[in-house]
Each structure stands twice: as C-alpha cells, then as structure tokens.
N, CA, C and O atoms as a Maestro MAE file, in Angstrom:
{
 s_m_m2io_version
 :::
 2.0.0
}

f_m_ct {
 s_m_title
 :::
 protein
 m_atom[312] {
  # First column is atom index #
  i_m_mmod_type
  r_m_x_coord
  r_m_y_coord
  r_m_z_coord
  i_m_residue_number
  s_m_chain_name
  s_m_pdb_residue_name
  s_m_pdb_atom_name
  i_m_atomic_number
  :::
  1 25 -7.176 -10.353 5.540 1 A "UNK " " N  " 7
  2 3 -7.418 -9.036 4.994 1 A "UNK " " CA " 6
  3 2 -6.256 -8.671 4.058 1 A "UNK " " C  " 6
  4 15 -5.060 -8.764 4.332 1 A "UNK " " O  " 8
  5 25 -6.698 -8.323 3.124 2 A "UNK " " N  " 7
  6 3 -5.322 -8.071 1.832 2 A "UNK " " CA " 6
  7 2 -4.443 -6.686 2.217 2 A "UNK " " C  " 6
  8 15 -4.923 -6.175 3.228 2 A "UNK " " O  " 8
  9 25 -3.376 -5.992 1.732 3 A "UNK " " N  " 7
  10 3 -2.871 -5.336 2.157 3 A "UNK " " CA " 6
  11 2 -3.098 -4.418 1.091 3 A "UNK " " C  " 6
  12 15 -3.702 -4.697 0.055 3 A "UNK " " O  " 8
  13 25 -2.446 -2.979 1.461 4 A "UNK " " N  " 7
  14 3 -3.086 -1.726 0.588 4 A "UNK " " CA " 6
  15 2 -1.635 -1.497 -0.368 4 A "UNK " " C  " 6
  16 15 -0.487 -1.889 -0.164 4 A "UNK " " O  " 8
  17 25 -2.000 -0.998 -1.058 5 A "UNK " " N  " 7
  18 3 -0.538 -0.558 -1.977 5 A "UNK " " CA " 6
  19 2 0.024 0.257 -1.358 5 A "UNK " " C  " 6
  20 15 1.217 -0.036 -1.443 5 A "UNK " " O  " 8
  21 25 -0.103 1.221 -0.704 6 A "UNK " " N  " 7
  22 3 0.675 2.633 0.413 6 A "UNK " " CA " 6
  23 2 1.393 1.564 1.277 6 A "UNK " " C  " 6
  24 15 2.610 1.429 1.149 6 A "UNK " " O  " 8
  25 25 0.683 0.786 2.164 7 A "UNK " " N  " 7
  26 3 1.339 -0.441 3.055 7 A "UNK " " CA " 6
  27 2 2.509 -1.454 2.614 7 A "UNK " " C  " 6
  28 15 3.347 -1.871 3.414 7 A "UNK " " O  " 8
  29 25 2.473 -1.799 1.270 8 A "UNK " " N  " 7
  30 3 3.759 -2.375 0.792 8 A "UNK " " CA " 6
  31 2 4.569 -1.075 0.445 8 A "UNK " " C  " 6
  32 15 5.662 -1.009 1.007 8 A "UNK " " O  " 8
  33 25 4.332 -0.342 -0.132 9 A "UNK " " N  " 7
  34 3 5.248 0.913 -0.430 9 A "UNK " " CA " 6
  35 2 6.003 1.616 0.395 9 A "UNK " " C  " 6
  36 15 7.055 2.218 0.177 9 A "UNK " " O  " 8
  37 25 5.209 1.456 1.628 10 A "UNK " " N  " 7
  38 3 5.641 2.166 3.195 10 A "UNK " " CA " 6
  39 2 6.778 0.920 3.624 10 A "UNK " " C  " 6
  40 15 7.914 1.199 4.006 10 A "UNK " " O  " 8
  41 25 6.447 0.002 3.538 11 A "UNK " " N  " 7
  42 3 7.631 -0.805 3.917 11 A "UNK " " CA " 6
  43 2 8.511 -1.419 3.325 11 A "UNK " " C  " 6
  44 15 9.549 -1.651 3.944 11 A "UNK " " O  " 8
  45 25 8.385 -1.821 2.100 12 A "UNK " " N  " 7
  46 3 9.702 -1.412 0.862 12 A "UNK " " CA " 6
  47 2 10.588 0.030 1.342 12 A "UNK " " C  " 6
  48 15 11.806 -0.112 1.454 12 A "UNK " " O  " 8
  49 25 10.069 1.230 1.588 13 A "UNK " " N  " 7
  50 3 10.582 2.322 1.608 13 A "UNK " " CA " 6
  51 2 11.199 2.064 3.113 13 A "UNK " " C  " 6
  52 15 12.381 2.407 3.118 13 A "UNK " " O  " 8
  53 25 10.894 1.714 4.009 14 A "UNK " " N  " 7
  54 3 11.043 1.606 5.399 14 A "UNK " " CA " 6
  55 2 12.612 0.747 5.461 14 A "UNK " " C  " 6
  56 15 13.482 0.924 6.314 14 A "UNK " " O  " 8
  57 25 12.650 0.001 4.554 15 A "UNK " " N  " 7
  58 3 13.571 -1.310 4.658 15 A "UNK " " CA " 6
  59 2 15.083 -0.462 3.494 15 A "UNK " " C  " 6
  60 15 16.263 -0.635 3.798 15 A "UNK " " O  " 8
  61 25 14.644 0.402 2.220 16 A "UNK " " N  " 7
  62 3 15.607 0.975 1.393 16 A "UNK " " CA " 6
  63 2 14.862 1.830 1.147 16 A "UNK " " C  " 6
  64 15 13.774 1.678 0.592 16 A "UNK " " O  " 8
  65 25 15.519 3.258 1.670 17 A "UNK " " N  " 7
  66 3 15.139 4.478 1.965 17 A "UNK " " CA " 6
  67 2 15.057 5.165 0.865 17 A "UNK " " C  " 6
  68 15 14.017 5.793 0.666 17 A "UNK " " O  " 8
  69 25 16.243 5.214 -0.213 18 A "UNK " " N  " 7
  70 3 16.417 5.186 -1.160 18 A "UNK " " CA " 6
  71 2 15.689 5.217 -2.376 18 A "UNK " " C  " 6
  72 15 15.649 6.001 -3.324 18 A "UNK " " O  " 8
  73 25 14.991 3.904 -2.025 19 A "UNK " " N  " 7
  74 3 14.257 3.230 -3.358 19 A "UNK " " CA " 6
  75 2 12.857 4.237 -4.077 19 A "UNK " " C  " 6
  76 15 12.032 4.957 -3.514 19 A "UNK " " O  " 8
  77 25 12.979 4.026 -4.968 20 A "UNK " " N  " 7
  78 3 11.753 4.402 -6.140 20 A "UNK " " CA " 6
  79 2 10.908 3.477 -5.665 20 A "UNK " " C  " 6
  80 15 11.409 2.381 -5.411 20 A "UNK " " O  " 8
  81 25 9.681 3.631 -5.463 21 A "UNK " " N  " 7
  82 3 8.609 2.038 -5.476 21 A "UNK " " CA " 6
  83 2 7.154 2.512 -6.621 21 A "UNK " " C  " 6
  84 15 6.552 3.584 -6.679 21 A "UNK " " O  " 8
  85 25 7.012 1.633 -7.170 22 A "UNK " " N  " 7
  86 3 5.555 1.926 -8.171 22 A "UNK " " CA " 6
  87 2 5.020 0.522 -7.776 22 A "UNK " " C  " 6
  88 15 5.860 -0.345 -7.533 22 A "UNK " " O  " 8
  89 25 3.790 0.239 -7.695 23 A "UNK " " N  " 7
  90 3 2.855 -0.578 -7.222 23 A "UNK " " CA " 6
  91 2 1.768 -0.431 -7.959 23 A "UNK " " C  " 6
  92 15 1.116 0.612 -8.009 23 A "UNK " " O  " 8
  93 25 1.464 -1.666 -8.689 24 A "UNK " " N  " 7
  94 3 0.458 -1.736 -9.186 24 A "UNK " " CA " 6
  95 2 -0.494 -2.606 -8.733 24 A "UNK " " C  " 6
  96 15 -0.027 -3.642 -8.259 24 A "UNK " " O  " 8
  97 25 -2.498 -2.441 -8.731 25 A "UNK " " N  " 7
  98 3 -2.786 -3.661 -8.400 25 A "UNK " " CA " 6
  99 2 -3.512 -4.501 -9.503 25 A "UNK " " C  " 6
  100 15 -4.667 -4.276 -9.864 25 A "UNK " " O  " 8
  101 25 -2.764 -5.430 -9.968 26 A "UNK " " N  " 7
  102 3 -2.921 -6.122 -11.132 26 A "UNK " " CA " 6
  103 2 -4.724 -6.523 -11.279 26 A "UNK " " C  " 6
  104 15 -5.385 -6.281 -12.288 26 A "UNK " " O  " 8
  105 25 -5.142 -7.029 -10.298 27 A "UNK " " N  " 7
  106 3 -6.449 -7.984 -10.153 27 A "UNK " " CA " 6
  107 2 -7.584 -6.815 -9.333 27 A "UNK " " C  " 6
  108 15 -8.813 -6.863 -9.269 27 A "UNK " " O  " 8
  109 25 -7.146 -6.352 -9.076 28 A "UNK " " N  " 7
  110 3 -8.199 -4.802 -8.333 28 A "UNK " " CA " 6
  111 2 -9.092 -5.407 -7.027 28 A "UNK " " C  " 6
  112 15 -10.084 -4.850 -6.558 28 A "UNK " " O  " 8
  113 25 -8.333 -7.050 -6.414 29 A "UNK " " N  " 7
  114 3 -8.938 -7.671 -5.500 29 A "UNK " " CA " 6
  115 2 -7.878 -7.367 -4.389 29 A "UNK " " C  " 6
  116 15 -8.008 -8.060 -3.380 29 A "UNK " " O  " 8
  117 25 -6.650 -6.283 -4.386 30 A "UNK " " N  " 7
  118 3 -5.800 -5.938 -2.635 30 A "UNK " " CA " 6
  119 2 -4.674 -7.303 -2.594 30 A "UNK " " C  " 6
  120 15 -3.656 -7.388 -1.907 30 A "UNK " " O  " 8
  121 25 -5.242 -8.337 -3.589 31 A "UNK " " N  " 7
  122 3 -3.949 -9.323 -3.339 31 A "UNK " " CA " 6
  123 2 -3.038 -9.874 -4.326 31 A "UNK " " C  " 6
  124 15 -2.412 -10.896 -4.045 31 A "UNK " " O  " 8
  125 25 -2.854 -9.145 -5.774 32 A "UNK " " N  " 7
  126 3 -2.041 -9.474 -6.626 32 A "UNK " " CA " 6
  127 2 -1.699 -8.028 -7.315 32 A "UNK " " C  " 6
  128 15 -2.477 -7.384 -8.019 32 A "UNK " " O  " 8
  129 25 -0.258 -7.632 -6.928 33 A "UNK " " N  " 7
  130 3 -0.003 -6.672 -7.181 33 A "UNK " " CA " 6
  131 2 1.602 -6.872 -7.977 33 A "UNK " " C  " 6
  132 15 2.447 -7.755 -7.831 33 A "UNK " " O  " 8
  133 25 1.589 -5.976 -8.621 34 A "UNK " " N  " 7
  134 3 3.422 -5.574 -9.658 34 A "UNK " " CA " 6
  135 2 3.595 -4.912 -8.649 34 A "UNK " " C  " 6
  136 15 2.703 -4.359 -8.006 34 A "UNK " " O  " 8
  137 25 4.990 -4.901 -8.364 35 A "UNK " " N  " 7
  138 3 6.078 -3.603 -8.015 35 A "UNK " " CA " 6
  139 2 7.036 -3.727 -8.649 35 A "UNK " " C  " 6
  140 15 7.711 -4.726 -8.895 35 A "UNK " " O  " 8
  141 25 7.197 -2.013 -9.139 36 A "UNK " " N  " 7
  142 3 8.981 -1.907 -9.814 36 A "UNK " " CA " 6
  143 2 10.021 -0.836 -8.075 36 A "UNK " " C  " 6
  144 15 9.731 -0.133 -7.106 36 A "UNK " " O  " 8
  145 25 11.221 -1.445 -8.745 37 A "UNK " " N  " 7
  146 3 11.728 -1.026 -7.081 37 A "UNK " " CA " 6
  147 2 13.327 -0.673 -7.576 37 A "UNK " " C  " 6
  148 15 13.821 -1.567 -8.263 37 A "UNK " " O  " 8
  149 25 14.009 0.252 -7.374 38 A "UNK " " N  " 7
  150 3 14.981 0.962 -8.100 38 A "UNK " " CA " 6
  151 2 15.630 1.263 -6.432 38 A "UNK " " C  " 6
  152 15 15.011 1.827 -5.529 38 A "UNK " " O  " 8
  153 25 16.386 0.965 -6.392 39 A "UNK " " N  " 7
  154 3 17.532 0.863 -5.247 39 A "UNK " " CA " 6
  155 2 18.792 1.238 -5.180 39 A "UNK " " C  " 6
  156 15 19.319 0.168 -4.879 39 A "UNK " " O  " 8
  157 25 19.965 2.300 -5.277 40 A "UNK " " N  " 7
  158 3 21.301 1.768 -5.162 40 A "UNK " " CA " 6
  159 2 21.594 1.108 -3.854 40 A "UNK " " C  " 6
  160 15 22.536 1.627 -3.254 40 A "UNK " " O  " 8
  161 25 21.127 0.278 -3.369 41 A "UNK " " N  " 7
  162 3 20.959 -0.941 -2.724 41 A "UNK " " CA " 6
  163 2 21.369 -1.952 -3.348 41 A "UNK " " C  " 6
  164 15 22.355 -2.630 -3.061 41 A "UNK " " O  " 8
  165 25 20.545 -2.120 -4.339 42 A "UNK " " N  " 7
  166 3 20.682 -3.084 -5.409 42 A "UNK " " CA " 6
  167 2 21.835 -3.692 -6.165 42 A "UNK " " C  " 6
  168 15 22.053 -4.778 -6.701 42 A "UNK " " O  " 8
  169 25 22.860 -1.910 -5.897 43 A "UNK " " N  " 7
  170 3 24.063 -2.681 -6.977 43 A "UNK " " CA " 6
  171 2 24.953 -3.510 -6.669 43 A "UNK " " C  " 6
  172 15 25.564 -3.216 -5.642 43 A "UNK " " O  " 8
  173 25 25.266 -4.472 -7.193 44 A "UNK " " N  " 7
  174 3 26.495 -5.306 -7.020 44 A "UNK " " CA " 6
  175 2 25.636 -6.863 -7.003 44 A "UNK " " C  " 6
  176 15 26.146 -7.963 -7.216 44 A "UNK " " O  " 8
  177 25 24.159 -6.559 -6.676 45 A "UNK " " N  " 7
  178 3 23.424 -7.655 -6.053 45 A "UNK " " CA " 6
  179 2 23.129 -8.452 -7.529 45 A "UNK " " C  " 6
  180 15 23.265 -7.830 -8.583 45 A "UNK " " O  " 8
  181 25 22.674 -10.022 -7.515 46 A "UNK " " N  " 7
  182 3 22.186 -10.402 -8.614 46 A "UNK " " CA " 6
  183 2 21.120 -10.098 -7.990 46 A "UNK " " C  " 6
  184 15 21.020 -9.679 -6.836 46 A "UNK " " O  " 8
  185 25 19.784 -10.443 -9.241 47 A "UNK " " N  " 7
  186 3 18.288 -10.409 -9.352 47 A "UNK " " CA " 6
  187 2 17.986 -10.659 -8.632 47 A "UNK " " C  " 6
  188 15 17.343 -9.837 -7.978 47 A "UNK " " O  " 8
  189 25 18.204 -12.204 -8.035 48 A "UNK " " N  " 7
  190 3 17.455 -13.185 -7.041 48 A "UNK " " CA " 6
  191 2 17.819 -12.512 -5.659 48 A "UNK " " C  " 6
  192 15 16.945 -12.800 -4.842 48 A "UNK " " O  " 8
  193 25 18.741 -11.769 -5.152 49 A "UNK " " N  " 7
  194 3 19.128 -10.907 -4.004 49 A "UNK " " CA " 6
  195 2 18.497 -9.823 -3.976 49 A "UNK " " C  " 6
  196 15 18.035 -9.360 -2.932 49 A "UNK " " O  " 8
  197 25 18.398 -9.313 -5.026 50 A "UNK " " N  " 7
  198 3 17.460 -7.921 -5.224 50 A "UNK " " CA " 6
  199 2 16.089 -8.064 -4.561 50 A "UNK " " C  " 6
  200 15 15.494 -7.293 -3.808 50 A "UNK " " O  " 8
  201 25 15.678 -9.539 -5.161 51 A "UNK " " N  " 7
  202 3 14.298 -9.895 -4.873 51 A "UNK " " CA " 6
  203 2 14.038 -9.866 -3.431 51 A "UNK " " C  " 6
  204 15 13.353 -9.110 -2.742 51 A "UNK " " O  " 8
  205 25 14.613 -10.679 -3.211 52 A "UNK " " N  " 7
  206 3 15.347 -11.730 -1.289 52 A "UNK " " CA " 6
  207 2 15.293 -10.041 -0.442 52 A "UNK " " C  " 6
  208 15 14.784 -10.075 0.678 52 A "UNK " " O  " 8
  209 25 15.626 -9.097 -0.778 53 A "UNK " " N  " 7
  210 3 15.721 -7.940 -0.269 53 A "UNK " " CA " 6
  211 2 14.208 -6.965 0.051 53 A "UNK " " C  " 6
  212 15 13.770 -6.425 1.067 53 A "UNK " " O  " 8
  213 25 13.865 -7.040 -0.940 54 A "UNK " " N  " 7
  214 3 12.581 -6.968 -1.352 54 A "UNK " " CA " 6
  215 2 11.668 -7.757 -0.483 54 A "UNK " " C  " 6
  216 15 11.107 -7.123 0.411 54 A "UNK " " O  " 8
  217 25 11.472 -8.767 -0.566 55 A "UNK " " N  " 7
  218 3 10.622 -9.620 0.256 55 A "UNK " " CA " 6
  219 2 10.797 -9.552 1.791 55 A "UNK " " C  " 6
  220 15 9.811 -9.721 2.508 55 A "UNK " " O  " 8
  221 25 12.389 -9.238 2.480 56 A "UNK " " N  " 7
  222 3 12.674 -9.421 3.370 56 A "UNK " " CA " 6
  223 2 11.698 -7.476 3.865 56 A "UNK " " C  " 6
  224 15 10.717 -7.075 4.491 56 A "UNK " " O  " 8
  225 25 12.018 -7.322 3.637 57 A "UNK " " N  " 7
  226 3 11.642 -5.901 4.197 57 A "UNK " " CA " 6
  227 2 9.859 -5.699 3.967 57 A "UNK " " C  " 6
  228 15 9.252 -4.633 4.066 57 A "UNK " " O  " 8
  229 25 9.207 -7.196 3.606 58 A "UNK " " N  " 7
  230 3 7.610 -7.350 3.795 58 A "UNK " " CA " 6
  231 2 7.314 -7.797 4.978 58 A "UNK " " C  " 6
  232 15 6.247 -7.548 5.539 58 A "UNK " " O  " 8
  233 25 8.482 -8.682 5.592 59 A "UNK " " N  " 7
  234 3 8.292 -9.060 6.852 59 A "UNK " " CA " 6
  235 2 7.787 -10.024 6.594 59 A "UNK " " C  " 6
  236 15 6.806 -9.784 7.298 59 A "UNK " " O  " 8
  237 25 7.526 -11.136 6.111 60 A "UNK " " N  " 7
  238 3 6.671 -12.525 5.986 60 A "UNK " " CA " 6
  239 2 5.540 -12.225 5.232 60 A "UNK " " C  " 6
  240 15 4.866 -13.238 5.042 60 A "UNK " " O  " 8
  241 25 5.018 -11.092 4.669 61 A "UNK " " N  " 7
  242 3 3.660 -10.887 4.524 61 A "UNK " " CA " 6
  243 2 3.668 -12.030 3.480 61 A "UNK " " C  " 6
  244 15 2.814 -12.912 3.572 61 A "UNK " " O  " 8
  245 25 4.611 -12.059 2.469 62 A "UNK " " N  " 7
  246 3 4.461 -12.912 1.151 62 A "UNK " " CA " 6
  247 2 3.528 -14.075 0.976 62 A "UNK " " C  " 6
  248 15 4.086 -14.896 1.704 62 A "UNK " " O  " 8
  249 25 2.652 -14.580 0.570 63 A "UNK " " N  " 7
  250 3 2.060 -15.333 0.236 63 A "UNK " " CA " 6
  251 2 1.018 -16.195 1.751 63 A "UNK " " C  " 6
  252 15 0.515 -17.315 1.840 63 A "UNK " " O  " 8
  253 25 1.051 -15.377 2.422 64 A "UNK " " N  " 7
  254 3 0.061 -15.036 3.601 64 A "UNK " " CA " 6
  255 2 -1.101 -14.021 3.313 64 A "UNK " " C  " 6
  256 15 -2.082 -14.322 2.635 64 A "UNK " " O  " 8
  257 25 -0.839 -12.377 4.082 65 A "UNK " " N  " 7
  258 3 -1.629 -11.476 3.757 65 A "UNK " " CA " 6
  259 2 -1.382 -11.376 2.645 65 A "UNK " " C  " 6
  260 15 -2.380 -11.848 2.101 65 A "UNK " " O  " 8
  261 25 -0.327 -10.901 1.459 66 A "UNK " " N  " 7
  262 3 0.037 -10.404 0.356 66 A "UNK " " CA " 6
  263 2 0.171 -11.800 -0.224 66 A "UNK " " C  " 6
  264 15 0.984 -12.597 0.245 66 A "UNK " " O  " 8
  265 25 -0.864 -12.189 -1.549 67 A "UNK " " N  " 7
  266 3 -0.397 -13.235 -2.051 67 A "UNK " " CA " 6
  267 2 0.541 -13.476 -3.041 67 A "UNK " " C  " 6
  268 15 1.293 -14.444 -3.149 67 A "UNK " " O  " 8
  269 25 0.391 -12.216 -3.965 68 A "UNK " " N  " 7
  270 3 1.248 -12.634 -5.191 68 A "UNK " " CA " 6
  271 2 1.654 -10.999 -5.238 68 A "UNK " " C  " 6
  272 15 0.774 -10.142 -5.310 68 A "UNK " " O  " 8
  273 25 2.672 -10.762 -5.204 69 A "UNK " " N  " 7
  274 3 3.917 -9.986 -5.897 69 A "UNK " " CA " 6
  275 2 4.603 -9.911 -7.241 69 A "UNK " " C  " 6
  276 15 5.550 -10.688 -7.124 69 A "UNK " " O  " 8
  277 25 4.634 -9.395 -8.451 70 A "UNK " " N  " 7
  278 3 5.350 -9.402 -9.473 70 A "UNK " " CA " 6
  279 2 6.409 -7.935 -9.295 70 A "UNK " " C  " 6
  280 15 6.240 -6.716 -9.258 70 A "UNK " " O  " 8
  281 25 7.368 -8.737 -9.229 71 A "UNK " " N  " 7
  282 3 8.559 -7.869 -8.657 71 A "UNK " " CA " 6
  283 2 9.563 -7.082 -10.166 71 A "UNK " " C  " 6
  284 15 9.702 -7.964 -11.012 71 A "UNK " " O  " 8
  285 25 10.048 -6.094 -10.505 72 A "UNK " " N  " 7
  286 3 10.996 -5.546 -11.316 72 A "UNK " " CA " 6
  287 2 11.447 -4.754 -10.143 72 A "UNK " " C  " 6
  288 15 10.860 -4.007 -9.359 72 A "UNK " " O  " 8
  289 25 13.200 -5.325 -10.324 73 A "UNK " " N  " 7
  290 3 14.277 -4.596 -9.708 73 A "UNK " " CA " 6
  291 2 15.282 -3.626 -10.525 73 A "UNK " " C  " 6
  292 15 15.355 -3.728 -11.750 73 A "UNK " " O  " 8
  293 25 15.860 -2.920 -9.990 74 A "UNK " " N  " 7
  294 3 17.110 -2.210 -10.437 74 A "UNK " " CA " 6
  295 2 17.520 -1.256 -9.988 74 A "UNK " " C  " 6
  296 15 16.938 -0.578 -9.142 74 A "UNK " " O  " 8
  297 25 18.946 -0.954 -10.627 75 A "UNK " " N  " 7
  298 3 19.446 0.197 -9.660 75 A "UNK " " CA " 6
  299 2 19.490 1.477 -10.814 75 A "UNK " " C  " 6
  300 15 19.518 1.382 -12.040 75 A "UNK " " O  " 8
  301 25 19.484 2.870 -9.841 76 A "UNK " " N  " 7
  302 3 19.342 4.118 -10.452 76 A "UNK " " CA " 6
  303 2 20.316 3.996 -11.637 76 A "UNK " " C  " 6
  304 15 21.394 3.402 -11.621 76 A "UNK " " O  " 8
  305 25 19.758 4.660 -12.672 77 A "UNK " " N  " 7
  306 3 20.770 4.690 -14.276 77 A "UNK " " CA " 6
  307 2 21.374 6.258 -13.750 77 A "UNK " " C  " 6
  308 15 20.670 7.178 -13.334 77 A "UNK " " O  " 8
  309 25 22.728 6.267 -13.884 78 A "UNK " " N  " 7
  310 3 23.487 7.590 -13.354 78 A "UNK " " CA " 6
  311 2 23.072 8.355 -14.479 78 A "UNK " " C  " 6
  312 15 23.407 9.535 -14.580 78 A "UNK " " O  " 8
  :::
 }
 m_bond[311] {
  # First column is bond index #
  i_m_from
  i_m_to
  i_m_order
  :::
  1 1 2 1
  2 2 3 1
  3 3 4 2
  4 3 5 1
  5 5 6 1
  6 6 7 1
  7 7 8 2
  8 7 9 1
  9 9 10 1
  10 10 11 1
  11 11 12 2
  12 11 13 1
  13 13 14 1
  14 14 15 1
  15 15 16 2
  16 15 17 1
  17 17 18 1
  18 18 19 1
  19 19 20 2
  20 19 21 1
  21 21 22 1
  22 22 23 1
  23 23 24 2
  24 23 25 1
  25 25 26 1
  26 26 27 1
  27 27 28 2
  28 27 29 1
  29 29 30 1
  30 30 31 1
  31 31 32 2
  32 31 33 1
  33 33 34 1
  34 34 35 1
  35 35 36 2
  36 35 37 1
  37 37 38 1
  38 38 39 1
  39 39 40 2
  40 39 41 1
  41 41 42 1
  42 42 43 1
  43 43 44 2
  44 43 45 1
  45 45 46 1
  46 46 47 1
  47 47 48 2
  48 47 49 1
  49 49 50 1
  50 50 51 1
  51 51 52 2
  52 51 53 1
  53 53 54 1
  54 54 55 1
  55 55 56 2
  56 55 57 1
  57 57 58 1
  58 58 59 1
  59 59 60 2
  60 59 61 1
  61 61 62 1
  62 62 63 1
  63 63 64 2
  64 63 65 1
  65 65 66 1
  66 66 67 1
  67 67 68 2
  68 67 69 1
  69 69 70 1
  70 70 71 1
  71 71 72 2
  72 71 73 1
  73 73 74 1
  74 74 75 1
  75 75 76 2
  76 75 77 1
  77 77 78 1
  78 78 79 1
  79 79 80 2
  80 79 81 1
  81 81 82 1
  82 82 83 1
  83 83 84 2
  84 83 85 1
  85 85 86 1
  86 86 87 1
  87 87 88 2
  88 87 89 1
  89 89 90 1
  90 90 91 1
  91 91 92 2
  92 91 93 1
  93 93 94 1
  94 94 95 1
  95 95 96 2
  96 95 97 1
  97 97 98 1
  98 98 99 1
  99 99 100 2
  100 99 101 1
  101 101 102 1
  102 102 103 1
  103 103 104 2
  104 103 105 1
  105 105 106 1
  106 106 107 1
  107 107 108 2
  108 107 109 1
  109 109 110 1
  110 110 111 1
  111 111 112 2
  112 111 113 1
  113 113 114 1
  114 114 115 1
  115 115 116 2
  116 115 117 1
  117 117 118 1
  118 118 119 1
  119 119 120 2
  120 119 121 1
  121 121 122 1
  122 122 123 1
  123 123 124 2
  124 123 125 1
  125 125 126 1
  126 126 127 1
  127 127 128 2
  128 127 129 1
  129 129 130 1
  130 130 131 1
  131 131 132 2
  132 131 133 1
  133 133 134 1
  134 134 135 1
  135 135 136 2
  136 135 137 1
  137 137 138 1
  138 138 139 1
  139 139 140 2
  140 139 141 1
  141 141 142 1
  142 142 143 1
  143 143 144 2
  144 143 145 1
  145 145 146 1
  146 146 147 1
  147 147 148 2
  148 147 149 1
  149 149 150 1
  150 150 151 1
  151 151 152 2
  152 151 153 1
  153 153 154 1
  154 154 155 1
  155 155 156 2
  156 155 157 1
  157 157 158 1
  158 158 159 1
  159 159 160 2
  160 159 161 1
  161 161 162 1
  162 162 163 1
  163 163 164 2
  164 163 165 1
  165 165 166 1
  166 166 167 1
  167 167 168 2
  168 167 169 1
  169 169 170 1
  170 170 171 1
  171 171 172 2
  172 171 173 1
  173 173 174 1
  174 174 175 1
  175 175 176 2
  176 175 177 1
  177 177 178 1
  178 178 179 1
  179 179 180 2
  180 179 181 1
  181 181 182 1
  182 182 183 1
  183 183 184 2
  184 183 185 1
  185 185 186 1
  186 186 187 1
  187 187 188 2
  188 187 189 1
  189 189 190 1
  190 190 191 1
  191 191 192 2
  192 191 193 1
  193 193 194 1
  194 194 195 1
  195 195 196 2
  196 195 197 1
  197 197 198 1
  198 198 199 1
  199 199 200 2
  200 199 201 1
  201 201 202 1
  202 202 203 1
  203 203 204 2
  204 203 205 1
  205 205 206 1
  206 206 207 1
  207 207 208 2
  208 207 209 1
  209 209 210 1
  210 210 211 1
  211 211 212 2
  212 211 213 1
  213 213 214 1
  214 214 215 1
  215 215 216 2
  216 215 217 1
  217 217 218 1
  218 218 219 1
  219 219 220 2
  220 219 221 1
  221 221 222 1
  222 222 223 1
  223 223 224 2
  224 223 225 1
  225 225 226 1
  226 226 227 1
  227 227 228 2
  228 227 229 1
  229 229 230 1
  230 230 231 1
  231 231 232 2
  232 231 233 1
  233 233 234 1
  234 234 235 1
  235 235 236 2
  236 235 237 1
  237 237 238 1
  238 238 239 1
  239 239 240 2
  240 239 241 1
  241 241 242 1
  242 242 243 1
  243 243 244 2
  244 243 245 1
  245 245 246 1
  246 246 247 1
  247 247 248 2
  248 247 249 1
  249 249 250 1
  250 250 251 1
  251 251 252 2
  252 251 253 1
  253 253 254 1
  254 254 255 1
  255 255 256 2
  256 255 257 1
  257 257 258 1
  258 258 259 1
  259 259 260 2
  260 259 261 1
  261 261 262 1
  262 262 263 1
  263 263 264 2
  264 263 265 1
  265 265 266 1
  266 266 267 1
  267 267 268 2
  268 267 269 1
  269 269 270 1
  270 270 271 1
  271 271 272 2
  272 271 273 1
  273 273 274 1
  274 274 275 1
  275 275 276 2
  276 275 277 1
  277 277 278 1
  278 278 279 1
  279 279 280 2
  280 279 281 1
  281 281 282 1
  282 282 283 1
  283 283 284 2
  284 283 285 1
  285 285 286 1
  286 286 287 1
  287 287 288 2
  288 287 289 1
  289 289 290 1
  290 290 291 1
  291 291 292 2
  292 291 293 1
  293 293 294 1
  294 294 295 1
  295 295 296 2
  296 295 297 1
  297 297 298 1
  298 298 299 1
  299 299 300 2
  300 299 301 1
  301 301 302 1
  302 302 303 1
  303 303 304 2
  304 303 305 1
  305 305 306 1
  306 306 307 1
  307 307 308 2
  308 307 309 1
  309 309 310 1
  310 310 311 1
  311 311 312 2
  :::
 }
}
C-alpha cells in the first residue's frame, strides 16, 4: 500500500521539528513523490547527510512502501 503525502510529512516533521516539508506527488500513483525539506538541522551537514537524515526519520519505508523520493535539502536563509 503506497504511503500518503501527510504520512511522509508527519514523519519528516516527527524526526526535525523544525523543518519546512513540501511534498509533491510526482506520478499521482502514492509512490513517487518530490520533497523539499529546510532544516537548521541541516547546517554544517553536507547534502548526502542532509539526505541520510531525511531518509532516516522514514524509518525504512524507502524503496519498500515509499518507492521513489526526489529529495531538495537546505537550511533556513537568515
């Protein structure tokens, strides 16, 4: 069963409280979705950590229930 956009958003948010999340669903089929994700979490981190952060706070869903993710990271512009 594919997952809902509120359901990744809820747990992105769950994992960095912080964060901005926008979710898009690219394919309108529940399993290929964009997220942009704005964190001061993020700072200090490279990309690939940003990501790793990101994914970690899906809990495994990645490429199981949730197949494809297109991820944009960053941190708040002061």
């Amino acid at each position: 069963m594919p997952m809902d956009a509120r359901e990744i958003e809820t747990m992105i948010k769950e994992a960095l409280p912080d964060a901005t999340v926008e979710i898009r669903d690219l394919a309108g089929d529940g399993d290929h979705y964009a997220a942009t994700v704005v964190s001061a979490a993020f700072k200090g981190k490279s990309r690939v950590q940003q990501h790793q952060m990101v994914y970690g706070a899906l809990q495994g869903r990645m490429g199981g229930v949730l197949h494809a993710l297109a991820l944009t990271t960053g941190v708040p512009q002061d």
